[in-house]
One Martini backbone bead per residue (centre of mass of N, CA, C, O) as a GRO file, in nm:
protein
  368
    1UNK     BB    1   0.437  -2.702  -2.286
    2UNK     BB    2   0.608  -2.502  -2.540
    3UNK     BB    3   0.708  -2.176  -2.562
    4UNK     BB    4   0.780  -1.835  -2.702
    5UNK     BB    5   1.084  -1.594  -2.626
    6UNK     BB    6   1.238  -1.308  -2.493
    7UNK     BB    7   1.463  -1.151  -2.320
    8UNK     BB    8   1.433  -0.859  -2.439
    9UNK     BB    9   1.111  -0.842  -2.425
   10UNK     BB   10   0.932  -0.974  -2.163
   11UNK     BB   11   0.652  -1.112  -2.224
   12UNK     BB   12   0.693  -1.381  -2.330
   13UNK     BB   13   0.479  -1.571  -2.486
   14UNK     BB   14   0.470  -1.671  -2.844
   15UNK     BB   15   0.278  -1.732  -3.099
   16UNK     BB   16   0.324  -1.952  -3.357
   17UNK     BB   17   0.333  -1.923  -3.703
   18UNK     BB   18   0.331  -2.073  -4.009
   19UNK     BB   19   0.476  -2.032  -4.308
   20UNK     BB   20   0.463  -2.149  -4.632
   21UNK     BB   21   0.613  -2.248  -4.940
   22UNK     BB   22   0.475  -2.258  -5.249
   23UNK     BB   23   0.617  -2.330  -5.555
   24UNK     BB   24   0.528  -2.689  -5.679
   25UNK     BB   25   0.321  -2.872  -5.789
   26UNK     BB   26   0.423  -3.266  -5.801
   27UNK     BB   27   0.621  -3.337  -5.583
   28UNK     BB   28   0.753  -3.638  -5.484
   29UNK     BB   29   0.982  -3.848  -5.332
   30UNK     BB   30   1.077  -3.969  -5.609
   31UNK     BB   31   1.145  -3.642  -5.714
   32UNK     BB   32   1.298  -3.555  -5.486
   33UNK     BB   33   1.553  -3.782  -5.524
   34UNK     BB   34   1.595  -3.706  -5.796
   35UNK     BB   35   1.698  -3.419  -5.714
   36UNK     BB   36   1.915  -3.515  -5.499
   37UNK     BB   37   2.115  -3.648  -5.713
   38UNK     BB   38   2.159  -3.430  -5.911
   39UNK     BB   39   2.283  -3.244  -5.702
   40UNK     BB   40   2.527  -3.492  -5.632
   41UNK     BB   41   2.667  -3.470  -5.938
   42UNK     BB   42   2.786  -3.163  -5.868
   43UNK     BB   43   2.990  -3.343  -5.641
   44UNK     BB   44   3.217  -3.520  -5.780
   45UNK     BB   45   3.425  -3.399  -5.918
   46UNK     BB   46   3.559  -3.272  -5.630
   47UNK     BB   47   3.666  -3.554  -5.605
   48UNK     BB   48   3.814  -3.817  -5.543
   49UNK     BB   49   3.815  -4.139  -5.574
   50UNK     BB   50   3.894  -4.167  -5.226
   51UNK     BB   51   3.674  -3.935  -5.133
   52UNK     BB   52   3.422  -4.033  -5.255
   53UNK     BB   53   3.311  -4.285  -5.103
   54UNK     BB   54   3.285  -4.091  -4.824
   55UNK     BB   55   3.071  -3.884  -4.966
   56UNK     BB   56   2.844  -4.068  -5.019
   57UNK     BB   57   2.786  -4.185  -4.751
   58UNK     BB   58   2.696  -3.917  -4.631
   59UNK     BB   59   2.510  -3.811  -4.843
   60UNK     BB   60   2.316  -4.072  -4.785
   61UNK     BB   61   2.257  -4.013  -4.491
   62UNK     BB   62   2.139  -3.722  -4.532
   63UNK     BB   63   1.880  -3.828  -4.740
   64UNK     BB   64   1.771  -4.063  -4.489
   65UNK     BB   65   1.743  -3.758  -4.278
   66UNK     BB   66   1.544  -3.598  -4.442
   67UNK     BB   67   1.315  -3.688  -4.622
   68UNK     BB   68   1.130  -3.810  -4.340
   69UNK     BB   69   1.094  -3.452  -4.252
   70UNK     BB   70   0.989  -3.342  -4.518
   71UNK     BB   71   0.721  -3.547  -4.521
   72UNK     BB   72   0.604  -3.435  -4.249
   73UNK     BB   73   0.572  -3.180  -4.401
   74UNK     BB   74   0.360  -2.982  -4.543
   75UNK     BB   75   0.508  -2.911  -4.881
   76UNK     BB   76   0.825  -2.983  -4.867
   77UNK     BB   77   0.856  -3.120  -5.147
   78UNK     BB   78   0.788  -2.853  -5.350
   79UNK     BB   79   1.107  -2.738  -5.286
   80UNK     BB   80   1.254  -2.919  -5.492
   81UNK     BB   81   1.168  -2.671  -5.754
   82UNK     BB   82   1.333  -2.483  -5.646
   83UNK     BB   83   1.630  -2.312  -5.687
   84UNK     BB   84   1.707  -2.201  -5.391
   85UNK     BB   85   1.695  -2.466  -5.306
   86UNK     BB   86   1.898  -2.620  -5.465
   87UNK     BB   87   2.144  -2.454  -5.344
   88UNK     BB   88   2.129  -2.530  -5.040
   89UNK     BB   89   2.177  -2.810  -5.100
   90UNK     BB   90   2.458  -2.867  -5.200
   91UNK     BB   91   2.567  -2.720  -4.941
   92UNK     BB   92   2.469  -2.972  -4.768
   93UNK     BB   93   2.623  -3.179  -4.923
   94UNK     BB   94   2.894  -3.044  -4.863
   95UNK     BB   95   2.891  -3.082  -4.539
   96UNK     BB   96   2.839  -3.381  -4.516
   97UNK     BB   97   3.098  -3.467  -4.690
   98UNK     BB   98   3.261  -3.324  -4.446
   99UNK     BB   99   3.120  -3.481  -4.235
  100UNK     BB  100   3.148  -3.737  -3.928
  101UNK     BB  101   2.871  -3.592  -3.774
  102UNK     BB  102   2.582  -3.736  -3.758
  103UNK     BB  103   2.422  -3.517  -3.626
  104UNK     BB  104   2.442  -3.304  -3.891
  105UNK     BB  105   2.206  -3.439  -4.068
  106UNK     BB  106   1.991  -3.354  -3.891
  107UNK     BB  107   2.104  -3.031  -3.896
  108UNK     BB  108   2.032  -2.999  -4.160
  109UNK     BB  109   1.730  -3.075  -4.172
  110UNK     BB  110   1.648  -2.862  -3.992
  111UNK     BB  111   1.703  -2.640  -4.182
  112UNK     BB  112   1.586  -2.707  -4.474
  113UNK     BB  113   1.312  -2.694  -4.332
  114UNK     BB  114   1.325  -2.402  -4.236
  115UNK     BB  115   1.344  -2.280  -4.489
  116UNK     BB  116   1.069  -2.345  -4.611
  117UNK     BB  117   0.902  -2.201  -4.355
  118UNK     BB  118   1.136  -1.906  -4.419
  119UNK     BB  119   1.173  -1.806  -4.696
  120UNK     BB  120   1.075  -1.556  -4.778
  121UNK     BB  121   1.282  -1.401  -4.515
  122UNK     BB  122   1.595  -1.330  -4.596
  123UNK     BB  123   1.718  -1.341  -4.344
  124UNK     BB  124   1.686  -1.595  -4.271
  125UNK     BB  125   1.811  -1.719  -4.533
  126UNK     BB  126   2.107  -1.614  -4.476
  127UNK     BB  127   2.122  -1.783  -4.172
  128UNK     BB  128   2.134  -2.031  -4.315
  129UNK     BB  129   2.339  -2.049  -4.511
  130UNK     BB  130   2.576  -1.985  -4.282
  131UNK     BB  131   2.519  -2.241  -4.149
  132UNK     BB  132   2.574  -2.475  -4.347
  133UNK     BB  133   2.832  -2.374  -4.377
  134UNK     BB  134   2.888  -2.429  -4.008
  135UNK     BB  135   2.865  -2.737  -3.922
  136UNK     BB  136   3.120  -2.897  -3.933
  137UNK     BB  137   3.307  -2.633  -3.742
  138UNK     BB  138   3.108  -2.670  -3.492
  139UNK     BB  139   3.187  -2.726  -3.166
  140UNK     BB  140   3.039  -2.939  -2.987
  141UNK     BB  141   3.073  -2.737  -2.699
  142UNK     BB  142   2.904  -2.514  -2.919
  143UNK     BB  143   2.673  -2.612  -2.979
  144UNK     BB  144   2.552  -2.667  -2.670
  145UNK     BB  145   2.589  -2.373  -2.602
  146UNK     BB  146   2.429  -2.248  -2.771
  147UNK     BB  147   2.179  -2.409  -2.754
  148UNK     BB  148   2.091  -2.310  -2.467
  149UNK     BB  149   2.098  -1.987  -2.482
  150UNK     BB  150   1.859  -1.986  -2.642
  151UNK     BB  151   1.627  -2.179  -2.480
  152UNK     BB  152   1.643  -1.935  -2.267
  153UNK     BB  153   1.546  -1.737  -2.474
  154UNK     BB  154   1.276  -1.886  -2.594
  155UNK     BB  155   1.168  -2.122  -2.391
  156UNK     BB  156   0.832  -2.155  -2.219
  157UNK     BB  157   0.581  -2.217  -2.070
  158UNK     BB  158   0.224  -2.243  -2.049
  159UNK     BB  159   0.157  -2.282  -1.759
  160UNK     BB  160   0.033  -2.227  -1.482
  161UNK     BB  161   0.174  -2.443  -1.339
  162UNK     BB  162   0.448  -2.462  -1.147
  163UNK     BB  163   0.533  -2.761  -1.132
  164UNK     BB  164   0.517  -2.791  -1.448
  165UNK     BB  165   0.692  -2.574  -1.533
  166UNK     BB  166   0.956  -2.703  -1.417
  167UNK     BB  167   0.953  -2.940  -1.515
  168UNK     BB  168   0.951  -2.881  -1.857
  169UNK     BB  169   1.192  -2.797  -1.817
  170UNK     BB  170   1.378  -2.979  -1.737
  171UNK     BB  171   1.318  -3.167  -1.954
  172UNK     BB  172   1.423  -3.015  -2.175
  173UNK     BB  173   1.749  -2.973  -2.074
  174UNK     BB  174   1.768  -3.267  -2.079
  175UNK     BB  175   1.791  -3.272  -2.404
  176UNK     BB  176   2.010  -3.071  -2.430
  177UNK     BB  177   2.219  -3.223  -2.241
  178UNK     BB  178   2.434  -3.423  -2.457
  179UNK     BB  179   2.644  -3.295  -2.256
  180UNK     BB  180   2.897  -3.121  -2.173
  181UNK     BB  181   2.910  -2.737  -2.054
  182UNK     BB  182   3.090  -2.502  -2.142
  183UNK     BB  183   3.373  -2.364  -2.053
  184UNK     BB  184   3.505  -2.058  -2.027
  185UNK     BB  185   3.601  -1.878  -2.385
  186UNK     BB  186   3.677  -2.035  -2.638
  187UNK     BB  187   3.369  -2.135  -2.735
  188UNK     BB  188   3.284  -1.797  -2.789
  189UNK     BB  189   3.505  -1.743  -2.964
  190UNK     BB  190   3.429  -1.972  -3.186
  191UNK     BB  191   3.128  -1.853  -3.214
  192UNK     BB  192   3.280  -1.546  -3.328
  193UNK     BB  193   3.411  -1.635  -3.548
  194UNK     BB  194   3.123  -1.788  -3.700
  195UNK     BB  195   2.881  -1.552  -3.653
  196UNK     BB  196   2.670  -1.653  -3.398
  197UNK     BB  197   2.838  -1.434  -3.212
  198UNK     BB  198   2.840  -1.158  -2.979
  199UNK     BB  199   3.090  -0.991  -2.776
  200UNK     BB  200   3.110  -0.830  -2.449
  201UNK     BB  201   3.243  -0.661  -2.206
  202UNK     BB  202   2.948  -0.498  -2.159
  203UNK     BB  203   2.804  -0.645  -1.964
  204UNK     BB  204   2.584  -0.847  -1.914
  205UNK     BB  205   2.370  -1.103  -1.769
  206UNK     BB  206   2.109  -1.233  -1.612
  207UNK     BB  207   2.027  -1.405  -1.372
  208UNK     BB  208   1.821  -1.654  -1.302
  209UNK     BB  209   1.705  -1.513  -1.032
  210UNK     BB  210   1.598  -1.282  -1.223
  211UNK     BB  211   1.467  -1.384  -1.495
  212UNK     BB  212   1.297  -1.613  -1.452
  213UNK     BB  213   1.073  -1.419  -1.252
  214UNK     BB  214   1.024  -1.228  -1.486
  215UNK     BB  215   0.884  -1.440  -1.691
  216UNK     BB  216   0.760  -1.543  -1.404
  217UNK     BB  217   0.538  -1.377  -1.286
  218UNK     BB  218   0.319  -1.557  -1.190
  219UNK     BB  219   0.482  -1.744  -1.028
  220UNK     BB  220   0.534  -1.471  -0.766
  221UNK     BB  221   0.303  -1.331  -0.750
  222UNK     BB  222   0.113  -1.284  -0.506
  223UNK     BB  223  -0.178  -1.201  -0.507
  224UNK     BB  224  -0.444  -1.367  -0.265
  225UNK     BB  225  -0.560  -1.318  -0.016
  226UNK     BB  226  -0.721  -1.468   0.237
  227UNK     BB  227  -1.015  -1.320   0.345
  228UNK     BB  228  -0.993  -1.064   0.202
  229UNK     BB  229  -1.127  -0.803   0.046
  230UNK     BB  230  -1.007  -0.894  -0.222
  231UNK     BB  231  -1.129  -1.160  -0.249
  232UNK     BB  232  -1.390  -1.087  -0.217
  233UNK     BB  233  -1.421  -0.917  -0.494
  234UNK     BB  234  -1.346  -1.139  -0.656
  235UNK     BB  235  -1.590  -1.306  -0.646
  236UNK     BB  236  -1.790  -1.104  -0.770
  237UNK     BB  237  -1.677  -1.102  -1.049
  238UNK     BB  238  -1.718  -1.398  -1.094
  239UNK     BB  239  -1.976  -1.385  -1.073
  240UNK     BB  240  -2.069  -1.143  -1.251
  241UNK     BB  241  -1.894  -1.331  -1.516
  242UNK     BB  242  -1.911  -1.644  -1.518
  243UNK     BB  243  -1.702  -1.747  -1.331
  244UNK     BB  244  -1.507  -1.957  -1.163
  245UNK     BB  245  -1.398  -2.006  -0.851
  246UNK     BB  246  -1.123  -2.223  -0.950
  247UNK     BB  247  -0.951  -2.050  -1.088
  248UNK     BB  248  -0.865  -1.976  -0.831
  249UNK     BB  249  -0.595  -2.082  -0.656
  250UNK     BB  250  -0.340  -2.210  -0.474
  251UNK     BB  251  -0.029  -2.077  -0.374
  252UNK     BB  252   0.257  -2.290  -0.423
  253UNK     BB  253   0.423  -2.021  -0.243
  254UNK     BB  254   0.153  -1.917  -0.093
  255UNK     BB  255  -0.100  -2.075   0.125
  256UNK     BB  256  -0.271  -1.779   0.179
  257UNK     BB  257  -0.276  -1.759  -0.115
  258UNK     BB  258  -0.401  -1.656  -0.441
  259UNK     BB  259  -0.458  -1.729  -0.816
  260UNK     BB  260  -0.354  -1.764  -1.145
  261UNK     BB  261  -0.329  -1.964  -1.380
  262UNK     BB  262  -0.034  -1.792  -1.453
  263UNK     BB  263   0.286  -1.677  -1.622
  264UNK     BB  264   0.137  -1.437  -1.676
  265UNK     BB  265  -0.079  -1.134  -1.712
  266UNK     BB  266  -0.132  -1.217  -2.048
  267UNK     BB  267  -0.228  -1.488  -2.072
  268UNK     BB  268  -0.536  -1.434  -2.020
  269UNK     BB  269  -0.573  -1.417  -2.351
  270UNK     BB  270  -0.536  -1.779  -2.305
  271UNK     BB  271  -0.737  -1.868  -2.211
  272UNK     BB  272  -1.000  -2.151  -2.110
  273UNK     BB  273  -1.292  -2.331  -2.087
  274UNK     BB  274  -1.434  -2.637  -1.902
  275UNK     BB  275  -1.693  -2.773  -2.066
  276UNK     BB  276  -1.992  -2.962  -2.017
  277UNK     BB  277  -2.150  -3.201  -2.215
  278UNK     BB  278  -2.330  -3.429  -2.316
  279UNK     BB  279  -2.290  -3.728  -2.516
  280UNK     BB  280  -2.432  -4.059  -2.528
  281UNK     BB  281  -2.421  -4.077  -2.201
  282UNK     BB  282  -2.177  -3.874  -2.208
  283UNK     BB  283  -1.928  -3.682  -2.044
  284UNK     BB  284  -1.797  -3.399  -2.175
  285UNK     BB  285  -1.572  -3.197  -2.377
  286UNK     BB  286  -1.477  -2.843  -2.383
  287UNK     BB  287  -1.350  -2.584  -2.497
  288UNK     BB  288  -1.389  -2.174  -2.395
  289UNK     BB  289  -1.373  -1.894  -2.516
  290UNK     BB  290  -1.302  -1.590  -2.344
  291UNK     BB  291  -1.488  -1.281  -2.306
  292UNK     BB  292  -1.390  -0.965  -2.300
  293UNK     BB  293  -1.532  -0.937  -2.039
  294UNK     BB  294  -1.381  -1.183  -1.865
  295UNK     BB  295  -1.129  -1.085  -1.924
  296UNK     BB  296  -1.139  -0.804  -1.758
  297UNK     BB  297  -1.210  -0.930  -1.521
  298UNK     BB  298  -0.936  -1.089  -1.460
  299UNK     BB  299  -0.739  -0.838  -1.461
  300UNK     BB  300  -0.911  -0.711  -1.233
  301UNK     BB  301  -0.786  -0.974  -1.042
  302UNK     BB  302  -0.456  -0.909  -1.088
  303UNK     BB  303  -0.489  -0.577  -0.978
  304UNK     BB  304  -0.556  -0.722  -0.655
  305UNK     BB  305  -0.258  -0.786  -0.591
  306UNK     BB  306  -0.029  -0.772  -0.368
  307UNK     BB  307   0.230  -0.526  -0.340
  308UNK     BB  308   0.393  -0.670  -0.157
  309UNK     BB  309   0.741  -0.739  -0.205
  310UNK     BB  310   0.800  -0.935   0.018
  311UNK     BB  311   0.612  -1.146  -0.111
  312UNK     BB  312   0.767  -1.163  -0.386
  313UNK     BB  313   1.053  -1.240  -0.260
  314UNK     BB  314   0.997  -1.482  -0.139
  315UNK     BB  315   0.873  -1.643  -0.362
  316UNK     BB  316   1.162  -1.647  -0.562
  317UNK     BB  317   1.281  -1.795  -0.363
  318UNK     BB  318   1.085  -2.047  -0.347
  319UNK     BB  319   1.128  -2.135  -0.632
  320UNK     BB  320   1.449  -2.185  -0.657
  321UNK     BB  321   1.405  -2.401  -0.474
  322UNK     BB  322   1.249  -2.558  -0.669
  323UNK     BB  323   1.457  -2.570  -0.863
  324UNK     BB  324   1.716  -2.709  -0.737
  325UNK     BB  325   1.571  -2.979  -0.741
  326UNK     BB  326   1.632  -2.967  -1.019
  327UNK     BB  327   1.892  -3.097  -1.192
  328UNK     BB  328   1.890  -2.941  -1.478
  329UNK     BB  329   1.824  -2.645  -1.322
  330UNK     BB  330   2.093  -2.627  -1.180
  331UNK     BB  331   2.304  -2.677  -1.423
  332UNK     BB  332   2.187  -2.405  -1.560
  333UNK     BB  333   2.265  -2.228  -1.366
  334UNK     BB  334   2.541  -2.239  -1.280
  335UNK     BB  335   2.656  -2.210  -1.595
  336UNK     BB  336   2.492  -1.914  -1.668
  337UNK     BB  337   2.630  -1.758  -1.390
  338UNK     BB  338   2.928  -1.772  -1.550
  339UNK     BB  339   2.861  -1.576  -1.791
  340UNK     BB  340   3.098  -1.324  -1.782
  341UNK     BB  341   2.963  -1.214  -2.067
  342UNK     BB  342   2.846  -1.052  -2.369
  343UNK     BB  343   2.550  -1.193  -2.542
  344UNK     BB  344   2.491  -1.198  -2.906
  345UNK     BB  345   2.301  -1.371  -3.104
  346UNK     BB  346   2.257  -1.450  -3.414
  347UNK     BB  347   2.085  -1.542  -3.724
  348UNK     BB  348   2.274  -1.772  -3.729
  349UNK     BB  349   2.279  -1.914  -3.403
  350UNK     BB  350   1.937  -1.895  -3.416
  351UNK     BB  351   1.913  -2.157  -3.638
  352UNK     BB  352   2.133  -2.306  -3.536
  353UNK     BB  353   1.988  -2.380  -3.227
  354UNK     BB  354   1.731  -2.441  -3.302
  355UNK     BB  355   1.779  -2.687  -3.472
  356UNK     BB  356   1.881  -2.857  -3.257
  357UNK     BB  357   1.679  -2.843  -3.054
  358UNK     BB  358   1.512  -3.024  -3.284
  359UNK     BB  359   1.651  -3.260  -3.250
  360UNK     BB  360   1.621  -3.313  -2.949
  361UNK     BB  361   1.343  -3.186  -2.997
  362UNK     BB  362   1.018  -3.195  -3.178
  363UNK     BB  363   0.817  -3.043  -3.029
  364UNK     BB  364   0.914  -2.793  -3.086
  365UNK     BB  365   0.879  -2.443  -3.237
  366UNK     BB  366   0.935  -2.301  -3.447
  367UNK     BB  367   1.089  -2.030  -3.585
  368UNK     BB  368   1.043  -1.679  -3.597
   0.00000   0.00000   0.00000
């Protein structure tokens, strides 16, 4: 499972809750197919003839990838007796007329489910609007280099398993790879051209091998030695605190060390314990949330973590080299690690790229 995260922030993953705009009750999908034909009646005058016939096909498919993925979202079909949603219908509208690209129809469906989601937003709204005009415009491989570059800044696994959090990754990018990536500097100009991002010749990226370990640093700190001193403490702790003491895992970059099966030092807040009790003659599960002294107990034993840096150091080289055996992961540090430019996403290209993203995975969570 994926969550998201900001690179300027630092933080790692966090919990995203949908807040939905719920605007007029009793839309139903015939009422809003029709709602969706009445606005694609005020763009037939604007085209000719000739014109006509490729552009309801164009409209007509983008309609029949909308509607399936606004029903999918609880209350998503009740936008369309909105006005402000009718007008940026409109605009999808008359984007999806003027691309040959089958797969903007997706991406104009993944903005206005988003819009229904963040509409209250204004600046979101703004974003929003200004992406569905450049879906046309923007090209193939600027698409997806602006896309990768989002990814990286947003979404980090959740497991503390280091072995599953990177494979996590992998298959993510392997998704979002639907093409070659971007090399150069045009796709960057055209990407700053359309409002997308912002270029700075002042300061650069940090590189893979520096963000990542940053970003996961459960996944590198040192831990704890075992048999040490502060091992005996941590067990004490555990038991003090009833907690098991399985909790602590062997550090899968160095068999010496425990850690806590953790993404970073913050996420102990979003632990949960696996209780096991009867019911019907079979032993079941169930999620059991960990109680403030318990947090407290475990941020306790992360204190006790072993602060020698050149541990840590170890652990980072050994953690890239488990990175470089994943196949995409090798090509997107290989490609990240060659932006040799200062790239600031706007809220344009930040709407416009997490849609992408979502088109590629559906599993992944809205925008914040």
């Amino acid at each position: 499972m994926l969550s998201k995260q900001s690179q300027k922030g630092g933080d790692g993953s966090t919990n995203i809750q949908t807040e939905q705009m719920i605007v007029q009750v009793g839309i139903d999908e015939k009422r809003a197919r029709e709602i969706y034909q009445e606005m694609n009646l005020q763009l037939k005058k604007d085209y000719t003839d000739e014109a006509l016939k490729v552009a309801n096909q164009r409209v007509s498919e983008f309609e029949n990838r909308l509607m399936p993925k606004m029903e999918e979202v609880e209350g998503a079909l009740e936008a369309f007796a909105d006005p402000s949603f009718q007008i940026l219908l409109v605009e999808a509208q008359k984007t999806a007329a003027a691309s040959e690209r089958p797969a903007d129809y997706d991406l104009l469906s993944e903005l206005l489910i988003h819009r229904f989601q963040k509409g209250e937003n204004r600046i979101v709204r703004a974003g929003i609007s200004r992406a569905v005009e450049i879906v046309d415009e923007i090209s193939d491989d600027a698409l997806l280099g602006l896309t990768c570059f989002h990814a990286v800044n947003t979404f980090l696994p959740v497991t503390g398993d280091i072995a599953q959090g990177l494979d996590l990754l992998d298959e993510l990018f392997g998704k979002i790879f639907y093409g070659k990536l971007p090399v150069g500097r045009d796709w960057l100009d055209h990407l700053d051209i359309l409002d997308a991002v912002r270029l700075s010749s002042f300061g650069g990226l940090k590189k893979i091998d520096q963000y990542y370990p940053e970003q996961l640093s459960g996944y590198v700190d040192a831990g704890i030695r075992k048999d040490s001193d502060n091992f005996a403490k941590a067990m004490e702790i555990l038991n003090t605190n009833a907690l098991p003491r399985n909790i602590l895992v062997e550090h899968a970059l160095n068999s010496e060390y425990v850690r806590l099966p953790v993404l970073a030092k913050h996420q102990i807040d979003s632990l949960t314990l696996i209780q096991q009790f009867p019911h019907a003659g079979q032993l079941m599960q169930r999620q059991v949330a960990l109680t403030e002294t318990q947090k407290q107990a475990l941020y306790a034993i992360y204190d006790l973590y072993d602060s020698n840096a050149d541990i840590k150091n170890e652990n980072t080289k050994v953690l890239m080299e488990l990175w470089d055996k994943r196949f995409n992961l090798k090509a997107l540090k290989s490609w990240w690690n060659n932006l040799n430019v200062g790239i600031q996403i706007t809220s344009v290209g930040r709407v416009l790229a997490h849609s992408n993203a979502q088109r590629c995975d559906k599993h992944l969570p809205p925008l914040n």
